[in-house]
C-alpha positions as CSV (number, residue, x, y, z in Angstrom):
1,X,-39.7,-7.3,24.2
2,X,-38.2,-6.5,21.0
3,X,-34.2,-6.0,20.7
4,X,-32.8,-4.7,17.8
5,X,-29.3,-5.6,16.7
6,X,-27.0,-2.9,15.9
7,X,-24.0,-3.2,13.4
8,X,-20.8,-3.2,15.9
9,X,-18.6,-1.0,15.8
10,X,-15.1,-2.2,15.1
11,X,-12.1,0.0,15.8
12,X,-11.9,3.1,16.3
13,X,-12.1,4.9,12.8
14,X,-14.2,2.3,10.9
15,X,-17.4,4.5,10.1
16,X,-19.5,1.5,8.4
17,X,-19.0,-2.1,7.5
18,X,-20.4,-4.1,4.6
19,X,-23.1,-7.8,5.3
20,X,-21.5,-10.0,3.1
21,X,-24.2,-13.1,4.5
22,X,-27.6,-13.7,6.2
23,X,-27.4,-16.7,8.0
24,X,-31.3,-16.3,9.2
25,X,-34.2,-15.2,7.0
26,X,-37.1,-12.7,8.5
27,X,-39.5,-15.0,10.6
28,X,-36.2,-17.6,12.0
29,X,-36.6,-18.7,15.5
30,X,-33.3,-17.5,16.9
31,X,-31.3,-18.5,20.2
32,X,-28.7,-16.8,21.8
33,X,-25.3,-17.6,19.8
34,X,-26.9,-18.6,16.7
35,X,-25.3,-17.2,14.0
36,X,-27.2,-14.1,12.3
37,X,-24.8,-12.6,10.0
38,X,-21.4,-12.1,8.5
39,X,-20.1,-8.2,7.6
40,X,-16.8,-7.3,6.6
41,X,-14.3,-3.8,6.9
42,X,-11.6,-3.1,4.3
43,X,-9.1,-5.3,6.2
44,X,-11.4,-7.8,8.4
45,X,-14.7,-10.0,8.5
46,X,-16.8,-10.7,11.4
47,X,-19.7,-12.8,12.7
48,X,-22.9,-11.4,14.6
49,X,-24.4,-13.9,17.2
50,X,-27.5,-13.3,18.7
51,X,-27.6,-12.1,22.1
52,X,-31.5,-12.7,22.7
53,X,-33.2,-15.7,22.1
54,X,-36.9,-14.9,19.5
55,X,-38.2,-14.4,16.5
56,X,-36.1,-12.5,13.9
57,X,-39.0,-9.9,13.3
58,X,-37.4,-8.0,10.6
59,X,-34.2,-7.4,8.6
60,X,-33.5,-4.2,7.5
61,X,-30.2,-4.1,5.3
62,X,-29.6,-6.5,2.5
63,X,-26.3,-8.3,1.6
64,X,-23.8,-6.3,0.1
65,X,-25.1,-3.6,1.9
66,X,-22.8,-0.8,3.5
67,X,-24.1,-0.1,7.5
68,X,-22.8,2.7,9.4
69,X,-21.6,1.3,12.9
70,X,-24.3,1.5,15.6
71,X,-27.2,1.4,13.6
72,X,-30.1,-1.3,13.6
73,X,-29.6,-3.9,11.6
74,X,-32.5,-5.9,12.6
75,X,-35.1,-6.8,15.1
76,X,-35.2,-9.7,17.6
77,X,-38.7,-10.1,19.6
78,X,-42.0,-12.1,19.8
79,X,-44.3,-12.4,17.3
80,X,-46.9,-9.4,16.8
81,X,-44.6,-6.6,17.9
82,X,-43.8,-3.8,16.5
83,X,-40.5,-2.9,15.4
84,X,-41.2,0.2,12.9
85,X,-39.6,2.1,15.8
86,X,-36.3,0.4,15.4
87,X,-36.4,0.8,11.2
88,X,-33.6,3.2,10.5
89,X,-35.6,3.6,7.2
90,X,-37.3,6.1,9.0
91,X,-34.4,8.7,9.2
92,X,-34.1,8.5,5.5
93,X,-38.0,9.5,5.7
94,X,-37.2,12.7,7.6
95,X,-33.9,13.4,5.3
96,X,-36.3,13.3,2.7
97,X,-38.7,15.8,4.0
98,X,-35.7,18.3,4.7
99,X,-34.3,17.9,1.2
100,X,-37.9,18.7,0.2
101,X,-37.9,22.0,2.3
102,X,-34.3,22.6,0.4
103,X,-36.0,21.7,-3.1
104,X,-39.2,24.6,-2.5
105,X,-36.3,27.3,-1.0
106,X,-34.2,26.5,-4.4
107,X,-37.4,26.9,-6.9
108,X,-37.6,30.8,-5.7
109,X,-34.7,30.9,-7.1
110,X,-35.2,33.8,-9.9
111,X,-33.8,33.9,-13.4
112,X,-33.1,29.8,-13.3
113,X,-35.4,28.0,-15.8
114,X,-37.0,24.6,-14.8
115,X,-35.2,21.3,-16.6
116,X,-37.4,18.3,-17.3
117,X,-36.1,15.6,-15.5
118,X,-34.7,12.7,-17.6
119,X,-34.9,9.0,-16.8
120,X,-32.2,8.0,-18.6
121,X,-28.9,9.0,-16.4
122,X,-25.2,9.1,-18.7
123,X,-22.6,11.3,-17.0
124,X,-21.3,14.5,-18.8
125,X,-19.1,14.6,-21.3
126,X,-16.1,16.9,-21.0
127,X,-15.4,19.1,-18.7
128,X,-17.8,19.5,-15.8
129,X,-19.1,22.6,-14.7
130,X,-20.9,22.7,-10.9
131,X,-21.6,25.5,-8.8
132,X,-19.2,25.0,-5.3
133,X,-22.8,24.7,-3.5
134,X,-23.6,21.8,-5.7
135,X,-20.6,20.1,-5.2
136,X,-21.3,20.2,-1.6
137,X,-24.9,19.2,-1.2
138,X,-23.7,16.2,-3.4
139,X,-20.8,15.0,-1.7
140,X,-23.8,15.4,1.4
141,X,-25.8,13.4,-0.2
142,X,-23.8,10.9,-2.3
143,X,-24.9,12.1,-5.1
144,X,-22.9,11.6,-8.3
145,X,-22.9,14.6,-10.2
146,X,-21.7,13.3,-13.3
147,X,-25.5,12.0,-13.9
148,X,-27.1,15.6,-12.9
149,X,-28.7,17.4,-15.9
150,X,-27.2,21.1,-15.8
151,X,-29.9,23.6,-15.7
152,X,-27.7,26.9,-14.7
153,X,-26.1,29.6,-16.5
154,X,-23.7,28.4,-19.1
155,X,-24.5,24.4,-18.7
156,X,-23.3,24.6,-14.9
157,X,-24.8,22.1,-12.6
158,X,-26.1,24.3,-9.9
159,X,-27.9,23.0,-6.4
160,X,-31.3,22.7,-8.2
161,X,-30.0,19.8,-10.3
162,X,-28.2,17.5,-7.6
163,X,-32.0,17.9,-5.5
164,X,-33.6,16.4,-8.5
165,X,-31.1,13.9,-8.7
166,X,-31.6,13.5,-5.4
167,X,-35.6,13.3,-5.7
168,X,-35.1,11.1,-9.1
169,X,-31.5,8.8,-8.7
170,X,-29.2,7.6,-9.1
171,X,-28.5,7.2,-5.6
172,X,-25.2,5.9,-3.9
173,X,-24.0,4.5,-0.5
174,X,-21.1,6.6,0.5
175,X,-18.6,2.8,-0.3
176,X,-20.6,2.8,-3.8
177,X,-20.3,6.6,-5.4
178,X,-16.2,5.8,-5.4
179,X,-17.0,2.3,-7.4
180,X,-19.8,4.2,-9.9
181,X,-16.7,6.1,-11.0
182,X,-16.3,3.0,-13.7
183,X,-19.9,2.9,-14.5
184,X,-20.7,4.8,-17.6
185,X,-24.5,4.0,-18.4
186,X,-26.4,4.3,-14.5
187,X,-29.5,2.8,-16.5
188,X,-27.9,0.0,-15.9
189,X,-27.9,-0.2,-11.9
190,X,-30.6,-1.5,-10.2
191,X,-31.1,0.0,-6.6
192,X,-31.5,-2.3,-3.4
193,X,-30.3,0.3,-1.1
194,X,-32.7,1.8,1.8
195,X,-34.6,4.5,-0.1
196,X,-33.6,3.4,-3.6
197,X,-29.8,3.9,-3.3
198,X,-27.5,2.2,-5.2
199,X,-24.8,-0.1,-3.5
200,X,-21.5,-1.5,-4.1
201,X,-23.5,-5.1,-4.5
202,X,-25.5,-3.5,-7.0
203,X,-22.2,-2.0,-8.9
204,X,-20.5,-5.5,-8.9
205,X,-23.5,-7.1,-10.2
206,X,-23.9,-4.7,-12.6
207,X,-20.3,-5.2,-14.0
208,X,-20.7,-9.0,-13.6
209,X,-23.7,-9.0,-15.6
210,X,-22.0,-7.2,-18.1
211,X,-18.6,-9.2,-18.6
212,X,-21.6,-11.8,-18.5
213,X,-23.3,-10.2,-21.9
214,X,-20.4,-9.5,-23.5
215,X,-18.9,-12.8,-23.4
216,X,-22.2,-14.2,-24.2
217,X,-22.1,-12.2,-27.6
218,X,-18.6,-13.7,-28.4
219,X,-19.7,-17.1,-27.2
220,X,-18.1,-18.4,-30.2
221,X,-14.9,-17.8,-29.7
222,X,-13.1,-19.3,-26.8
223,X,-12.5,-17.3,-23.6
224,X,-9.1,-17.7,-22.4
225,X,-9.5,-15.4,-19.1
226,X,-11.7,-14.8,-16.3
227,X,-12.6,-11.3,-15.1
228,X,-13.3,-11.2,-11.1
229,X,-13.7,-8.2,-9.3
230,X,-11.2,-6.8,-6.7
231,X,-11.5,-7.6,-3.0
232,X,-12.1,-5.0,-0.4
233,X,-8.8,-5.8,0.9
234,X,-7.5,-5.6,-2.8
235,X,-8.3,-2.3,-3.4
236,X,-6.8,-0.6,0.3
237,X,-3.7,-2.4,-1.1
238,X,-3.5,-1.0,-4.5
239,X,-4.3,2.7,-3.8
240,X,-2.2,2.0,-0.4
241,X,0.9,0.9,-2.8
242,X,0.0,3.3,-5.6
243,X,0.0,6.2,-3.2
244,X,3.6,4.9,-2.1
245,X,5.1,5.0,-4.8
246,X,3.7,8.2,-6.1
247,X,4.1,10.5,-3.7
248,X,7.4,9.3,-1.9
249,X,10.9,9.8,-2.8
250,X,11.9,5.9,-2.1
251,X,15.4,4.7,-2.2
252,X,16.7,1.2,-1.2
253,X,20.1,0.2,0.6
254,X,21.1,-3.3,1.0
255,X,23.4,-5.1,3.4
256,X,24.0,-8.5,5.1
257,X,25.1,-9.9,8.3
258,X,26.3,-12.9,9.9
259,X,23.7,-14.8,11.1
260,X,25.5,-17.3,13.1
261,X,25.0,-16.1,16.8
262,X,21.2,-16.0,15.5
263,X,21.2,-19.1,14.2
264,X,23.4,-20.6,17.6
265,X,20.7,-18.8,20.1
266,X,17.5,-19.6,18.1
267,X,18.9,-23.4,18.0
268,X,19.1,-23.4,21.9
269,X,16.0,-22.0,22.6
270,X,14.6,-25.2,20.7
271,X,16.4,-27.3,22.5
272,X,15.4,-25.9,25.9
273,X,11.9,-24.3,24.9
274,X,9.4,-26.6,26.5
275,X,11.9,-27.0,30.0
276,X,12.6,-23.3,30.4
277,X,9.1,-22.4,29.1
278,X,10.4,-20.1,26.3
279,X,8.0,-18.9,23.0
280,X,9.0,-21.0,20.5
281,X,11.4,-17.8,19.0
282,X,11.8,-17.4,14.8
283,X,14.1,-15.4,13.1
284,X,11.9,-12.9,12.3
285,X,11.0,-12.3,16.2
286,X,14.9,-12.3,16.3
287,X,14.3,-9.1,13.6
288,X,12.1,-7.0,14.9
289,X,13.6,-7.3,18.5
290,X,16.7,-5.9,17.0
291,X,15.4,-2.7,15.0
292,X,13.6,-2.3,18.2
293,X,16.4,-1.6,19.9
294,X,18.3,0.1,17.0
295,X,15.4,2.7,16.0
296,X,15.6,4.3,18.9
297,X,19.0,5.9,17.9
298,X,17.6,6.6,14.7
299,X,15.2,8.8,15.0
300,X,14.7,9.8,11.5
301,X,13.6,6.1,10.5
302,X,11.2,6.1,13.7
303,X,9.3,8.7,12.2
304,X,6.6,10.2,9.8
305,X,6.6,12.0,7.2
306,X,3.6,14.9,6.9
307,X,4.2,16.9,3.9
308,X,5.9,20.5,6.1
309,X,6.7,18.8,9.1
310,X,8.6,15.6,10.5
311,X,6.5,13.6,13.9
312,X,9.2,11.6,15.7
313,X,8.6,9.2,18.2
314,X,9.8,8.2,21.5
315,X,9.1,5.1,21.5
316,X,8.8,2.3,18.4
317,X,5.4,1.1,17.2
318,X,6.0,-2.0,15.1
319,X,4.5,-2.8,12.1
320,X,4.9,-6.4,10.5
321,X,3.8,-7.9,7.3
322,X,1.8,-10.5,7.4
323,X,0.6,-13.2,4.1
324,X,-3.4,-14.5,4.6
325,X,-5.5,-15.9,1.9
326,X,-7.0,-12.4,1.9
327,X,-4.2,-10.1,1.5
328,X,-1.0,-8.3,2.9
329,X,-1.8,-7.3,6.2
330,X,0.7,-5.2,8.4
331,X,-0.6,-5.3,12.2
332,X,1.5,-3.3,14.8
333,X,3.2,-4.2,18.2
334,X,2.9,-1.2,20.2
335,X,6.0,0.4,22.5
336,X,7.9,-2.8,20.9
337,X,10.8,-0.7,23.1
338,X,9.9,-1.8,26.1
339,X,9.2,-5.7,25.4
340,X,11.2,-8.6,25.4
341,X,12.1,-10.7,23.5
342,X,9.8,-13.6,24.6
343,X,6.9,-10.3,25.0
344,X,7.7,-9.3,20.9
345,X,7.3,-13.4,19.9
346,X,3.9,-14.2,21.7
347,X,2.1,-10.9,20.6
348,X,3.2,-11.0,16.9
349,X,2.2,-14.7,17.0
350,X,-1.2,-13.4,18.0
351,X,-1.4,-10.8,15.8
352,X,-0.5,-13.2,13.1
353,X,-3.7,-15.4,13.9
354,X,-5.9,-12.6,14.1
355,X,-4.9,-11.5,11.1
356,X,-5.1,-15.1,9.0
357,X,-8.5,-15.7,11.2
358,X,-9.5,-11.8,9.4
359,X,-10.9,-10.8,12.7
360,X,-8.3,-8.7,13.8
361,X,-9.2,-4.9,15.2
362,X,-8.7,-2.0,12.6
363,X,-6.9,-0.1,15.4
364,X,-4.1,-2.9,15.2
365,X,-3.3,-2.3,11.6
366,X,-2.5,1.4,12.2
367,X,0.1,3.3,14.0
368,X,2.9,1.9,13.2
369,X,6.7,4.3,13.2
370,X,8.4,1.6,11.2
371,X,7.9,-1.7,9.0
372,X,9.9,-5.2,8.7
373,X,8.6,-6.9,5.8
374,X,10.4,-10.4,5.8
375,X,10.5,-12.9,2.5
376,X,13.4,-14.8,3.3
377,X,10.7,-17.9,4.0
378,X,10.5,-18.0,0.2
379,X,14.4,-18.0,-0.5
380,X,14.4,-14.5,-1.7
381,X,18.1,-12.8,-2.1
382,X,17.3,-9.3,-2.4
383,X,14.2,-7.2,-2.8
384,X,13.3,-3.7,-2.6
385,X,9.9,-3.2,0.1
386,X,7.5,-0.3,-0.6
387,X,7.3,2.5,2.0
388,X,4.1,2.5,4.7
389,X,3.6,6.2,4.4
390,X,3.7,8.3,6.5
391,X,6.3,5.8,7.9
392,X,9.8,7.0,6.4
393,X,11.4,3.2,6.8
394,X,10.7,-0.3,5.9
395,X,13.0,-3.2,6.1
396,X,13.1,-5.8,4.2
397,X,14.4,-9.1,5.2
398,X,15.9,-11.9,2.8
399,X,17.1,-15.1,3.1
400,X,20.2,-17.0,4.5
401,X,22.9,-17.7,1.6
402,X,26.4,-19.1,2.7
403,X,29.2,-16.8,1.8
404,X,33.1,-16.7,2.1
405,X,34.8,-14.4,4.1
406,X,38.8,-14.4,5.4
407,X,39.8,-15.2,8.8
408,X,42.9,-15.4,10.5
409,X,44.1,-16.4,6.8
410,X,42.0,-18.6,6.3
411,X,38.6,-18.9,3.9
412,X,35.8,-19.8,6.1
413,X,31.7,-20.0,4.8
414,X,29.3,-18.4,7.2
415,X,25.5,-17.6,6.8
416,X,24.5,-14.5,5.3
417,X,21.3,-13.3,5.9
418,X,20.2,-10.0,3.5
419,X,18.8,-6.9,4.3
420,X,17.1,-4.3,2.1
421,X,16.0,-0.8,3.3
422,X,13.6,1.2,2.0
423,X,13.4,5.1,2.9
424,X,11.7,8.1,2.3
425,X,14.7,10.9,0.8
426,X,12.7,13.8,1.9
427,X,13.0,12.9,5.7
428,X,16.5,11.4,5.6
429,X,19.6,11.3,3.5
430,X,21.7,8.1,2.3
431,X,24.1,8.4,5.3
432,X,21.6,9.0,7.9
433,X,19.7,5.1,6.5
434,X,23.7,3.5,6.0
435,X,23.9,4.3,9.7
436,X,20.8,2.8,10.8
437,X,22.1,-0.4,8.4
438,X,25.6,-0.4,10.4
439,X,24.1,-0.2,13.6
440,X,21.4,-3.0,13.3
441,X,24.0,-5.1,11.5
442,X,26.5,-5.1,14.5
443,X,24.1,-5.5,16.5
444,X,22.3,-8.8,15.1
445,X,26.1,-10.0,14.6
446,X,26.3,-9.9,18.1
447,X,23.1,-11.0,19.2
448,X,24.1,-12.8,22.5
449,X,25.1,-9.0,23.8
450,X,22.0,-6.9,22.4
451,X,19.7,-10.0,24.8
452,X,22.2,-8.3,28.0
453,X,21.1,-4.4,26.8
């Protein structure tokens, strides 16, 4: 019997996902955990197994193609069956036939005069006029607007125009109409989409092919740079830190503390890790234990910021940075409260692999009240983190420098490790972040009490 094979869906807000690879071609015998294909979010990539064992009947989304979770991606079965049943093709057949029905409503239309339509598609120059019902049906239809030929009063694009662009392209995935954006000429794109729409594989091999021509024309000269197109996980950074720092009123405090209870406890839990069992406990599960504990008292750092209102939280949802060969990702440790110590290190050291494996859940890289960003590891002194919005505190942790400090009249050294906080000034004031600072700094100096809290 034939089985199709649905794109999964992973997490709980991810809409579609991208196949970056076909592992098997149309006609493959397939067994159950062979490998069929690879797809990828914003923040993750995955692996698709086979669940049945047959003959891969049919494929019916290309590489580079953007799949809405849940819907077939292919067809598993014996040979001779049918599978047009399972081709999601076919719902674009009946969207066609109701944009149709909305085409003959809008030629009754009196007093509008019929536009030849062009195949040549170059956005508008200038300002663009649309009618609000345009701009509707083609965000609906992920249409592109620029490309529409005005037929309405005054060179406004009304509803008319976008169901000829519709009928006549260009065409976008809802991931490739936000990457056309940089294309100026669409003659250029080359649609592999179901029913001719363009995709963000066809946008990056149109600019590829392009960087390809024009350095082709200056192959003369020598080329002293490479252009390469942003990562998925490149661009949610960017616009994530662009946002930041744009729409945020950010201001950084730093402090340091003495590390050397730290330092003395995380020495004997080496020593005695592997009799008493222990996680093997860094400094950076030493970290986010303690603002654990402190954010509580803080409410305005445990907290987000949504433009006329303040959400506080009862209870702290941790996020951490994380460095993989992809990208900065920040995965959270939820009611990081009401854990221990030992609790905090064995789930972040599994949220770590998940993340450097990229098949961690998109739900685990939200929800976090508060971040710890920590690049002592590199021997940084002092550094100023960008805000998580709506988060209205991160903390940034530095490395450990010796430093000299008087005691009972004499000079002694002792290790100082830094501490850098970012916060949003429209949710808090200086004070209110200098107190949060105190606390956790008294606290970590006195680490062998906070483990008795």
């Amino acid at each position: 019997m034939a089985t199709p094979v649905i794109m999964p869906k992973q997490g709980q807000t991810v809409e579609s996902c991208i196949i970056t690879k076909w592992h098997k071609k149309k006609g493959d015998k397939v067994e159950v955990g062979d490998l069929l294909f690879s797809y990828e979010t914003d923040k993750a990539s995955f692996d698709e197994e086979a669940k049945v064992n047959g003959i891969l009947l049919d494929i019916f989304f290309e590489e580079g193609e953007e799949v809405p979770v849940l819907t077939n991606v292919c067809v598993i079965g014996e040979p001779g069956e049918d599978v047009q049943q399972f081709n999601p093709k076919a719902s674009s057949e009946v969207q066609k036939v109701h944009i149709s029905h909305l085409q003959t409503s809008e030629q009754d239309v009196p007093g509008e005069t019929q536009t030849e339509i062009s195949k040549h598609y170059s956005p508008i120059e200038g300002k663009i006029k649309i009618s609000p019902r345009a701009k509707n049906l083609a965000e609906k239809l992920n249409i592109d607007f620029r490309f529409a030929k005005p037929s309405g009063p005054d060179g406004r694009i009304i509803e008319r125009d976008i169901l000829k662009l519709f009928e006549s392209g260009p065409v976008f995935t809802s991931a490739a109409k936000h990457e056309a954006k940089e294309i100026e000429d669409a003659q250029i794109l080359e649609p592999t989409g179901i029913g001719g729409r363009i995709t963000t594989f066809d946008i990056e091999r149109a600019k590829h092919e392009s960087y390809v021509s024009k350095t082709s024309e200056s192959s003369d000269q020598n080329v002293e740079y490479e252009d390469v197109p942003l990562s998925n996980i490149r661009k949610a950074i960017a616009k994530a830190m662009y946002l930041s720092l744009t729409t945020t009123a950010q201001l950084t405090l730093h402090t340091s503390f003495d590390a050397s209870k730290v330092l003395e406890f995380r020495k004997k839990v080496k020593e005695n890790r592997e009799k008493l069992g222990l996680e093997d406990i860094t400094i950076n599960d030493i970290i986010l234990f303690a603002v654990s504990r402190v954010l509580p008292k803080h409410k305005l750092l445990n907290s987000h910021f949504l433009d006329d209102k303040i959400r506080y939280f009862k209870n702290v949802h941790l996020g951490f940075a994380v460095d993989t060969e992809r990208g900065l990702m920040v995965p959270t440790i939820f009611n990081c409260n009401q854990k221990t110590l030992s609790q905090i290190s064995k789930e972040a050291k599994e949220l770590i692999g998940l993340c450097r494996k990229g098949t961690i859940s998109p739900d685990l890289l939200k929800g976090a009240t508060f971040t710890i960003t920590n690049l002592g590891s590199f021997g940084i002194e002092i550094f100023t983190p960008v805000l998580n919005p709506p988060q209205t505190g991160i903390l940034g942790v530095n490395t450990i420098v010796q430093r000299s400090k008087e005691e009972d009249g004499q000079i002694k050294f002792y290790p100082a490790m830094g501490l850098s906080l970012t916060f949003d000034h429209r949710a808090l004031d200086g004070a209110d972040a200098a107190r949060f600072l105190k606390d956790l700094k008294e606290l970590l100096e006195n680490f062998d009490l906070l483990l008795a809290l």
